[in-house]
KEDODREN-722120 format. One record per residue (C-alpha): residue in one letter; residue number from 0; x, y, z. Coordinates in nm, 2 decimals. Last residue first. Layout:
BEGIN
<A; NUM; <X; Y; Z>>;
...
END
This chain:
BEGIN
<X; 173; <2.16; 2.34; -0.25>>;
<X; 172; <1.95; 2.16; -0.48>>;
<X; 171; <1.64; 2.03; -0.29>>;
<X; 170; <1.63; 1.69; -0.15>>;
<X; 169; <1.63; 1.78; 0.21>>;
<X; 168; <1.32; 2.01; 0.13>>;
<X; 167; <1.17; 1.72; 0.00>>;
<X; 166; <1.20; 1.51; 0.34>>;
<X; 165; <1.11; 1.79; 0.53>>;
<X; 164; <0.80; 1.87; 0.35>>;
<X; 163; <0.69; 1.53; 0.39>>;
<X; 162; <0.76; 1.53; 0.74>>;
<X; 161; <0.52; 1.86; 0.83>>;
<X; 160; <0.29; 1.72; 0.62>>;
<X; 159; <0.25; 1.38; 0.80>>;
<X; 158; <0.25; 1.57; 1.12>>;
<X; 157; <-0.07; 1.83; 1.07>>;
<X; 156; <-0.23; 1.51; 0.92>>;
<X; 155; <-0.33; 1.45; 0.57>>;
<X; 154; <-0.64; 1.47; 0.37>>;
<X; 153; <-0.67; 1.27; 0.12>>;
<X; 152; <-1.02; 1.03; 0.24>>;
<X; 151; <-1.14; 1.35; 0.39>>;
<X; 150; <-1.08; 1.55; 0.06>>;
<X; 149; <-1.40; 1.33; -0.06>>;
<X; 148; <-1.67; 1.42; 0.23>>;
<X; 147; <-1.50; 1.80; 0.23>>;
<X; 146; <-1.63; 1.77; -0.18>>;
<X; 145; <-1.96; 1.63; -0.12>>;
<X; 144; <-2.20; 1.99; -0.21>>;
<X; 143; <-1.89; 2.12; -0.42>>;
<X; 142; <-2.11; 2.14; -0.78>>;
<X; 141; <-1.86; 2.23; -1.00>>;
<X; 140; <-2.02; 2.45; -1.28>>;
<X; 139; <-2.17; 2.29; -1.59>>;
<X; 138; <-2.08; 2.37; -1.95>>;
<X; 137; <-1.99; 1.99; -2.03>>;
<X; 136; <-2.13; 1.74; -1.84>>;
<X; 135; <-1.96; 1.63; -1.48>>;
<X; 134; <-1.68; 1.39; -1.59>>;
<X; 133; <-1.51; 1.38; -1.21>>;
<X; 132; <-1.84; 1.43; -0.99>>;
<X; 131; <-1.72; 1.15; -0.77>>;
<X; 130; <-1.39; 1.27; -0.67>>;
<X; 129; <-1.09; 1.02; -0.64>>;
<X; 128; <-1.05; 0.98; -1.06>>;
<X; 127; <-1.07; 1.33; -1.14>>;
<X; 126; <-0.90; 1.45; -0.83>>;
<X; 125; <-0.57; 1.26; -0.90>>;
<X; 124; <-0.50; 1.46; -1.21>>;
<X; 123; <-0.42; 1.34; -1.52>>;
<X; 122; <-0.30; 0.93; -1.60>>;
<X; 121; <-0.47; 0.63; -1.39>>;
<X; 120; <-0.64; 0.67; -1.04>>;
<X; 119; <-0.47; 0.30; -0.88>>;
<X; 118; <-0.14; 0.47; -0.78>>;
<X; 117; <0.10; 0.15; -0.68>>;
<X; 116; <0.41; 0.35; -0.73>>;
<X; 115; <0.40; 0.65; -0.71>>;
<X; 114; <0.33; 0.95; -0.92>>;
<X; 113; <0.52; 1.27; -0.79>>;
<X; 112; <0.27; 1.53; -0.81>>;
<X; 111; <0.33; 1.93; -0.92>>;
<X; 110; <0.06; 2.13; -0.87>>;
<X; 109; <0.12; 2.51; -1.06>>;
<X; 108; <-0.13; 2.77; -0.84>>;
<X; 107; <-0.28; 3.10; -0.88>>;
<X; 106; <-0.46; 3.21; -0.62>>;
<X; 105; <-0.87; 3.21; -0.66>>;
<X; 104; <-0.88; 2.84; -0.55>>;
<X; 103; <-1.09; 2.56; -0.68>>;
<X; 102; <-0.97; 2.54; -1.01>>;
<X; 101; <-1.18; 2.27; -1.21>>;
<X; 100; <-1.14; 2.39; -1.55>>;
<X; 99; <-1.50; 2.59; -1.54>>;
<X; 98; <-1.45; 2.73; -1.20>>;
<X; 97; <-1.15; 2.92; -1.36>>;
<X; 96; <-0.79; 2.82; -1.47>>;
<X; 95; <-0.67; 2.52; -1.35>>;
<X; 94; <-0.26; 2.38; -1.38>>;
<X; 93; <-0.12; 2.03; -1.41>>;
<X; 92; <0.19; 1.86; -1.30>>;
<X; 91; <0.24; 1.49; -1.35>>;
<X; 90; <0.60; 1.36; -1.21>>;
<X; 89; <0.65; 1.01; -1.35>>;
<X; 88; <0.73; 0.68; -1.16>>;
<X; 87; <0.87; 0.81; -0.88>>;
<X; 86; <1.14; 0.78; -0.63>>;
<X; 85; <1.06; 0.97; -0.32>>;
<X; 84; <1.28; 1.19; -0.23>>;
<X; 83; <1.51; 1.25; -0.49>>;
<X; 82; <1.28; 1.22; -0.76>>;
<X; 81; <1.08; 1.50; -0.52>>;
<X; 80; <1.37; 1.70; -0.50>>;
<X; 79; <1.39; 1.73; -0.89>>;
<X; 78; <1.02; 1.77; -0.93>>;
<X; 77; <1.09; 2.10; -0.68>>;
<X; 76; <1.35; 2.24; -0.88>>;
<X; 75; <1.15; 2.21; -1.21>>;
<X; 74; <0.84; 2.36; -1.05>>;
<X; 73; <1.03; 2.65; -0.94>>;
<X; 72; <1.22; 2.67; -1.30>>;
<X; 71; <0.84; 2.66; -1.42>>;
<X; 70; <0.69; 2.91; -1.16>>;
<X; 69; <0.96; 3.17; -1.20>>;
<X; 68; <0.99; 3.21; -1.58>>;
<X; 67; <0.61; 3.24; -1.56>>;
<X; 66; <0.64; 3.52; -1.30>>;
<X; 65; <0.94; 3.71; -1.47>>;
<X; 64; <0.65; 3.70; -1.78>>;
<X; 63; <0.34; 3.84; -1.56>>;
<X; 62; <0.10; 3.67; -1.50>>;
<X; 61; <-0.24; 3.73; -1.52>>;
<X; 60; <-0.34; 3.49; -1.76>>;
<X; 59; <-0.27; 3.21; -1.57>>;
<X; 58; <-0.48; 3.30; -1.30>>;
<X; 57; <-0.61; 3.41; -1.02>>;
<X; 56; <-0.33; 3.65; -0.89>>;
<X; 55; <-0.20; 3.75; -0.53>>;
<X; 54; <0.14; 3.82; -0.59>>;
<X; 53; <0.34; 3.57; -0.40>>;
<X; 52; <0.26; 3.32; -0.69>>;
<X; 51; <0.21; 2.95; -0.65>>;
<X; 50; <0.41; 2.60; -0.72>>;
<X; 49; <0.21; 2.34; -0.57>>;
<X; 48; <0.27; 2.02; -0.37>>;
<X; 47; <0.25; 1.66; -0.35>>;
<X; 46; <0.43; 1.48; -0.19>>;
<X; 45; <0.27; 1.17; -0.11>>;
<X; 44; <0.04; 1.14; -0.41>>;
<X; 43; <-0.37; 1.24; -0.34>>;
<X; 42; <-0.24; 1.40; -0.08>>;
<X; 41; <-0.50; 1.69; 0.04>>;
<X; 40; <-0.36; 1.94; 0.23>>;
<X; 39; <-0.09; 2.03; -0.03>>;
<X; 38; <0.27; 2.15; 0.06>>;
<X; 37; <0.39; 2.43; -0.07>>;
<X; 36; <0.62; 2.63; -0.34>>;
<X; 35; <0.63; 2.97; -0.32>>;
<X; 34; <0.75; 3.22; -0.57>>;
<X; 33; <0.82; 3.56; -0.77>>;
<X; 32; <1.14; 3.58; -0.55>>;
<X; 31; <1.19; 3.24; -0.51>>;
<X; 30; <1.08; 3.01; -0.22>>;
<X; 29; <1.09; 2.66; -0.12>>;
<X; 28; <0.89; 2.40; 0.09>>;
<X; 27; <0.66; 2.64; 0.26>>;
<X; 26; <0.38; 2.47; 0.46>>;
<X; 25; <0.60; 2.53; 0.79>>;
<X; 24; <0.51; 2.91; 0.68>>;
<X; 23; <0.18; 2.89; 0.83>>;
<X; 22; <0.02; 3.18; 0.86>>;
<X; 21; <0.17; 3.42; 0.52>>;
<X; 20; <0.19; 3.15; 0.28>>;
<X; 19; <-0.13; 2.95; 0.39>>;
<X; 18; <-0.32; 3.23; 0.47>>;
<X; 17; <-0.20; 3.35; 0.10>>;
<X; 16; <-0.29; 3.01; -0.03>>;
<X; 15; <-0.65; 2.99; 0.17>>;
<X; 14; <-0.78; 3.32; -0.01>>;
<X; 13; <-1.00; 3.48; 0.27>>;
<X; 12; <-1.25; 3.46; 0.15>>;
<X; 11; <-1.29; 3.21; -0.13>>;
<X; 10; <-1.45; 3.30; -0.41>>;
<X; 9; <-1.39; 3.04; -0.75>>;
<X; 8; <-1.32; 3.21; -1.06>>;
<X; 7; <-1.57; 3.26; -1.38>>;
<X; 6; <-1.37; 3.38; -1.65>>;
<X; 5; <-1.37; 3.69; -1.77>>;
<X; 4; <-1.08; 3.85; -1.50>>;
<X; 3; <-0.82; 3.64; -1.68>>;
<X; 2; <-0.90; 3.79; -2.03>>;
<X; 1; <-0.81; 4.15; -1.87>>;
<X; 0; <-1.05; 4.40; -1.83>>;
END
């Protein structure tokens, strides 16, 4: 057993990052050979967007070292488009591992957010200040009961991702 498969991980059947990696490729922003950078649903910034594995993985601890290599010099291309794109204050990227951490998703997955201008949810990531439950007491699960109510207020249209990947993909290093 490996120390990745001991913590508690989120089910999600099927995993919505390979759907989304396999289904919808106008989601993909860029892509290595260990990964895939896309678009997220929910915009808590404009442009933000995750770094995941192809390999279907949970978590951290389950990758392997060409993986890791991969996910920070993808992260690192993408935070370089998205300074190109949009200007930024600061690029904040953040990774979950297990329920426990907040990870939400059974795929691994690197976010890397371009903080604007203007953001009123102060420093770490956006979904502790825009969901209610942010600061739940220690040693408790997530409890997701209002969590499609909150990723309404984020959520962007078919159209507005489809642009914001085009504008960061036209800022990518050739």
């Amino acid at each position: 057993m490996t120390a990745g498969a001991m913590l508690e991980l989120p089910v999600r059947e099927p995993c919505d990052l390979c759907v989304a990696a396999r289904d919808e490729p106008w989601k993909v922003i860029d892509e290595g050979e260990h990964t895939l950078t896309v678009i997220n649903p929910w915009q808590f910034e404009v442009g933000q967007c995750c770094v995941i594995t192809r390999r279907h993985v949970a978590t951290l601890l389950e990758l392997s070292d060409p993986e890791c290599a991969a996910i920070l010099a993808a992260a690192r291309r993408v935070a370089g488009a998205l300074v190109g794109a949009y200007r930024p204050l600061g690029i904040l990227t953040f990774q979950n591992n297990g329920v426990y951490s907040g990870q939400e998703t059974p795929h691994f997955h690197f976010h890397v957010v371009p903080r604007q201008p203007g953001s009123d949810w102060g420093i770490g990531p956006p979904q502790l200040a825009t969901f209610d439950g942010a600061g739940r007491e220690p040693g408790t699960a997530h409890d997701s009961a209002g969590d499609m109510q909150r990723r309404e207020r984020v959520q962007a249209s078919v159209a507005q991702l489809a642009e914001t990947v085009r504008k960061i993909r036209s800022n990518l290093p050739a």
